[in-house]
C-alpha positions as CSV (number, residue, x, y, z in Angstrom):
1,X,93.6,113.3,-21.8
2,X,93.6,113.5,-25.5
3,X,96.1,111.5,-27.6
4,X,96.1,112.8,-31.2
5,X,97.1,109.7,-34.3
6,X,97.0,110.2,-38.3
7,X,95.7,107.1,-39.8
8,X,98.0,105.5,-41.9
9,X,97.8,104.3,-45.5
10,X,99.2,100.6,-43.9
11,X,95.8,101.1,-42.0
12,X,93.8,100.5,-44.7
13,X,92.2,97.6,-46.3
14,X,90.9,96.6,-49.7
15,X,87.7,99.0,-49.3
16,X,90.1,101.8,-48.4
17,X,88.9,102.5,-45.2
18,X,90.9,101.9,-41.7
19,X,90.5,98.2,-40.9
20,X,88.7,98.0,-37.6
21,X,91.5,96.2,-36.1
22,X,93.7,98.9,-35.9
23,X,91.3,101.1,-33.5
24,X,92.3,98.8,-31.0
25,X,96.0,99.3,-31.2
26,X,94.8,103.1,-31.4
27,X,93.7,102.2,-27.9
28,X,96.9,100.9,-26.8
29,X,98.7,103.7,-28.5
30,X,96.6,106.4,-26.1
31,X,96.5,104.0,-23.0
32,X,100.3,104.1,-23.2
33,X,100.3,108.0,-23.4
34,X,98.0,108.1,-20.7
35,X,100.5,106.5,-18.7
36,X,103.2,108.9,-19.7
37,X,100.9,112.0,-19.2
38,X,99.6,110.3,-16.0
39,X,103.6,111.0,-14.9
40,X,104.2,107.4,-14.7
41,X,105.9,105.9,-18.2
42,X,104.5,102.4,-18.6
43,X,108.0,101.5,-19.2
44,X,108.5,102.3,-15.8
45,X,105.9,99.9,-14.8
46,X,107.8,97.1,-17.0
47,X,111.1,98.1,-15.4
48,X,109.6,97.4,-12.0
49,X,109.1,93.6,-13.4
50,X,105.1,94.3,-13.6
51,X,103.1,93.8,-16.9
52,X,99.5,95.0,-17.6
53,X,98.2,92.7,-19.9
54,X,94.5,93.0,-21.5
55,X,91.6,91.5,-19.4
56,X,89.1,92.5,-22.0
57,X,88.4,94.9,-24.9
58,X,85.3,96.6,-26.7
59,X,84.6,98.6,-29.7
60,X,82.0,100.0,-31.3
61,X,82.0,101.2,-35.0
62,X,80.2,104.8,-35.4
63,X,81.8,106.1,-38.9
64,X,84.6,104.9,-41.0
65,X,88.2,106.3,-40.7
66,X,90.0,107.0,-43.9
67,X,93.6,107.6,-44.8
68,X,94.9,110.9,-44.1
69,X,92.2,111.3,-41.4
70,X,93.6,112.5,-38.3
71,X,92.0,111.2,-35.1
72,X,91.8,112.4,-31.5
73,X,91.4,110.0,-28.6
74,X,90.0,110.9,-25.6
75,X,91.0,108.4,-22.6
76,X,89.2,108.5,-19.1
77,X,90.3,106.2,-16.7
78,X,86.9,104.9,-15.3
79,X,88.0,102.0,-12.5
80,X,90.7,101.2,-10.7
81,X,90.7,98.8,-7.6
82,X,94.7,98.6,-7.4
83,X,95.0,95.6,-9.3
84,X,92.6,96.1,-11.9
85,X,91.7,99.1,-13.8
86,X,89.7,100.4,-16.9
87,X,89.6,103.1,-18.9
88,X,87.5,104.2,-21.8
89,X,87.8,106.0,-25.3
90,X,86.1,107.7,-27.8
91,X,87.8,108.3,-30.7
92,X,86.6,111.1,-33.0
93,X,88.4,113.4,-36.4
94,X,90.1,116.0,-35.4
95,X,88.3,118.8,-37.4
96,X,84.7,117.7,-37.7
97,X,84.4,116.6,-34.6
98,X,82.7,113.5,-35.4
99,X,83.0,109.9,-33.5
100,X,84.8,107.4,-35.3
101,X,84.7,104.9,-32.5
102,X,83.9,104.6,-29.0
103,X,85.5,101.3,-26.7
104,X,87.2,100.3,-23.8
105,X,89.5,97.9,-22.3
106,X,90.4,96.5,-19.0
107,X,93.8,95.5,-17.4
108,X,95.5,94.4,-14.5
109,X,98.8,94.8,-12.8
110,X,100.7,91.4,-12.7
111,X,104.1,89.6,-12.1
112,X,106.3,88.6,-15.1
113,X,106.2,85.6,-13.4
114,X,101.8,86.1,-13.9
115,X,101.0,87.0,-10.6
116,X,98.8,88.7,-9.4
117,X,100.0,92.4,-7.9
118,X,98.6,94.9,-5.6
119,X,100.5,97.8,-6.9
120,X,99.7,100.0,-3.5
121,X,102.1,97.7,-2.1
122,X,104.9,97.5,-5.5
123,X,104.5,100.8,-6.9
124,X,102.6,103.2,-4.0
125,X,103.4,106.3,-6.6
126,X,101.3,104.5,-9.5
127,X,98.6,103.9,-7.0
128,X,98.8,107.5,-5.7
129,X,98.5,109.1,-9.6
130,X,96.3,106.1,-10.4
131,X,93.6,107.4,-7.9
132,X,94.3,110.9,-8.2
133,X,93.7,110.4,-11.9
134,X,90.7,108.6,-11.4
135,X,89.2,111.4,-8.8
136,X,90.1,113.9,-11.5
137,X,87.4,112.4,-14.2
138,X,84.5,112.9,-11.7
């Protein structure tokens, strides 16, 4: 899936280029659209009483981002093992083609109360488009 964001001039830091800390909330941004392309809103998932918080989270700097630059986002989903799950991105500009940044991030599926949860069980639809997602990137 491809997630499309315009960096913003808030994005920026002294140098005038994106602040590397915002690529990660770029990742959040597209893993949340994932969701919603995925057909299952993560606000569903919150609804049901089950978070995904961040396990862990990687990025690696190719080229610097400027204002005005628009970005696209590719996300692949490359684990799930119905609690935990991973996906990466590569985030590149829209016209040139060329990679910004490449990372990814892992999650799992808990409780609000910080259990664990096997979502099979809670939410067999997520598990079903989960899998059939992850089939889908080969």
């Amino acid at each position: 899936m491809e997630y499309l964001h315009q960096a913003q001039y808030y994005e920026t830091d002294q140098m005038g280029i994106i602040h590397h800390s915002n690529y990660i909330r770029w990742m959040e941004e597209a893993r949340i659209a994932y969701m919603d392309e995925m057909g299952f809103p993560y606000k569903a998932v919150e609804e049901a009483g089950i978070v995904s918080p961040v396990l862990s989270v990687q990025c690696n700097y190719r080229a610097m981002t400027y204002f005005g630059d628009r970005i696209v986002i590719d996300v692949k989903l490359t684990s799930f093992k119905g609690i935990k799950y991973e996906l990466a991105y590569v985030m590149r500009e829209e016209k040139s083609g060329q990679v910004r940044a490449e990372g990814s991030s892992s999650h799992c599926y808990l409780k609000k109360d910080g259990h664990l949860v096997n979502i099979k069980k809670e939410l067999p639809l997520l598990y079903e488009k989960m899998l059939a997602a992850l089939k889908e990137q080969g």
